[in-house]
N, C-alpha and C positions, 0 to 999 in steps of 0.2 A: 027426928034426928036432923040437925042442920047440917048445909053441907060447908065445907070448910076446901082450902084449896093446900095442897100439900106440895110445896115443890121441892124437889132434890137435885143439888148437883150431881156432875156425874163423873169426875174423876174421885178417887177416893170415897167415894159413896156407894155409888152405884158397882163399879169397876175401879179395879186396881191398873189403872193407864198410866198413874206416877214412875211406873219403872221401866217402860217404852221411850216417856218423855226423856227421865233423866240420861238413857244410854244414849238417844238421840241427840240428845244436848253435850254430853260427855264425847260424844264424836267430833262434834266438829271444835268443843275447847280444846281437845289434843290436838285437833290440827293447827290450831293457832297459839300450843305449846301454853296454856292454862290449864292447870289442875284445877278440875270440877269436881268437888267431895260431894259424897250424900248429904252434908251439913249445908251446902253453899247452896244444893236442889230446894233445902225446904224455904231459899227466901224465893223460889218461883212458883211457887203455891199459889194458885187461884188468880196468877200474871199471864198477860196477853204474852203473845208470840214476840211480839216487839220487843213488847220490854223488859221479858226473862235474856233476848240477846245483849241487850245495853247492859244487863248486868253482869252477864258472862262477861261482856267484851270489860267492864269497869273490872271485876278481878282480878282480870290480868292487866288491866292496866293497858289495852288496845285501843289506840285509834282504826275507824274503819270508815270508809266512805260507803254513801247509801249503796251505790251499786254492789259492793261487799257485802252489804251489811243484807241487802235483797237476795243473794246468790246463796249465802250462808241460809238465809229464814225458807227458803226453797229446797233446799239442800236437806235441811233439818227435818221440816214435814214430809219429807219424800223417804226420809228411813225410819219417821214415825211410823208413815202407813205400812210402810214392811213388815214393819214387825207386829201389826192390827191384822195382816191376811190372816193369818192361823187362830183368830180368838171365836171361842165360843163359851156358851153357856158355864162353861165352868171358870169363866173367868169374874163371874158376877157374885161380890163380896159375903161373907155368912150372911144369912137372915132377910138379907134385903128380899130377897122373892118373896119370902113369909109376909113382909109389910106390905108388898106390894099387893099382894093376893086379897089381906083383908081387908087392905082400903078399896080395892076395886069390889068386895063384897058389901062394902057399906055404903055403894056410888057415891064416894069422896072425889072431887075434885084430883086429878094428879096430873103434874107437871114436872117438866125437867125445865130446869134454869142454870144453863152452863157455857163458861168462856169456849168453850171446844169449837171447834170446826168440824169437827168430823164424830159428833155426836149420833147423829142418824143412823150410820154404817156402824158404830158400834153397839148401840141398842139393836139394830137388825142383826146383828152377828151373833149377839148375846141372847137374842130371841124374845127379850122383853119391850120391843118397841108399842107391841098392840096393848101395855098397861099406862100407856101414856098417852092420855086427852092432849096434852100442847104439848110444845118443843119449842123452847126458845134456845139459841146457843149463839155462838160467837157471830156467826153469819147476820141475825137480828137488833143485834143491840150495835152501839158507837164506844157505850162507856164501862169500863172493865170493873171488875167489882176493888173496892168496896160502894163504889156507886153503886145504885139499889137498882137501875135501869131492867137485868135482866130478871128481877122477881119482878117488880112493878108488872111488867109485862106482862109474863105467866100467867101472875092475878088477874091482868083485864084483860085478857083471851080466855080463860076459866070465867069469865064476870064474878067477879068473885073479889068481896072487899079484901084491901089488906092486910086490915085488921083482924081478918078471918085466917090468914093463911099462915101458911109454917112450913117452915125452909129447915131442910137437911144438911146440912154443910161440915166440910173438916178442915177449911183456913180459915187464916184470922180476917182476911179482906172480906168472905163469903159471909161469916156470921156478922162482922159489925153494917154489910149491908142490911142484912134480914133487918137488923137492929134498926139502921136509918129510917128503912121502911115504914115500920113501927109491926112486922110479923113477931111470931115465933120464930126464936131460934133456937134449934138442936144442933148442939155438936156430936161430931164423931169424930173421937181421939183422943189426946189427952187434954185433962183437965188443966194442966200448965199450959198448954199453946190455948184451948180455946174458951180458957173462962169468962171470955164476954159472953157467951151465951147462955141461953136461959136453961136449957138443959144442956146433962152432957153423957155420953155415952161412949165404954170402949172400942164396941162396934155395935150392927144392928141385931146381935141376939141378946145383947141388953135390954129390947126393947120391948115390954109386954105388950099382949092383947088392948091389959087395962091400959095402961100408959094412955094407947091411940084411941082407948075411948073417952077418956078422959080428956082430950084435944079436941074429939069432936061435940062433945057436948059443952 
């Protein structure tokens, strides 16, 4: 059996964190008198901390000098984590422990490759940190996806060719990374937001046994 390198992001994948970000986010556009829809969350999908604020701030049509613009991104991550004290294991998406279980039975390579910051504390919250060989997340890389920077990585901390690996992802930046790369890409979501990828799935109890052996062989 070869081994193969499996990375997964981890908001939307792993953990459902999109709805922490978005009220956090949604906090500080009412204070600066912009309405932030669930509609306007999904172009902050798989976006750095910077530049999900540039966009808030362009909706409304706000100028903001850095020190503003520093004070708000401070502000924001600091009602994120408030609302991360209270998670545990049952915040971790259907089926995903199932895949995690049997690729750790079939010593597959497994990776998390994620823009987060605060990846660490929530796989330790969630209890699944010990099913993950590496951790690359925001803190390691420079360049936000769709640059391929933080699978590239993954893969050579796993030593593990590119070519070998497959990326779990649920944005359109995450998969057409995978894509750059030259990985597997699996989506998770809809087939309209992510049909650049080579698979796609509703979520992860779509995903057989066979499916994942069929990857690794």
């Amino acid at each position: 059996m070869s081994k193969k390198a499996f990375i997964f992001d981890l908001d939307g994948v792993i953990v459902d964190t999109a709805k922490y970000h978005f009220l956090a986010w949604q906090k500080i556009a009412k204070s600066l008198n912009i309405n932030f829809t669930h509609e306007d969350n999904e172009l902050l999908k798989g976006v750095s901390r910077v530049r999900s604020l540039d966009i808030i701030l362009g909706l409304g049509n706000v100028q903001a000098s850095q020190e503003d613009k520093d004070k708000w991104l401070i502000q924001k991550n600091e009602d994120y984590l408030s609302y991360l004290v209270d998670m545990d294991e049952s915040e971790i998406l259907p089926g995903v422990l199932k895949i995690l279980k049997l690729l750790k039975e079939k010593n597959q390579g497994i990776a998390l490759g994620s823009a987060s910051k605060n990846a660490r504390p929530i796989l330790e919250k969630t209890g699944v940190l010990s099913y993950f060989d590496v951790i690359v997340d925001g803190n390691d890389v420079s360049n936000a996806k769709p640059d391929p920077e933080v699978f590239l990585k993954a893969a050579q901390l796993l030593n593990i060719d590119p070519k070998n690996s497959i990326v779990f992802e649920d944005s359109v930046a995450g998969i057409q990374a995978a894509n750059i790369a030259e990985m597997v890409s699996v989506g998770i979501g809809e087939e309209t937001i992510l049909h650049e990828a080579d698979y796609i799935f509703k979520d992860f109890t779509q995903i057989t046994a066979d499916f994942i052996e069929k990857l690794i062989n």
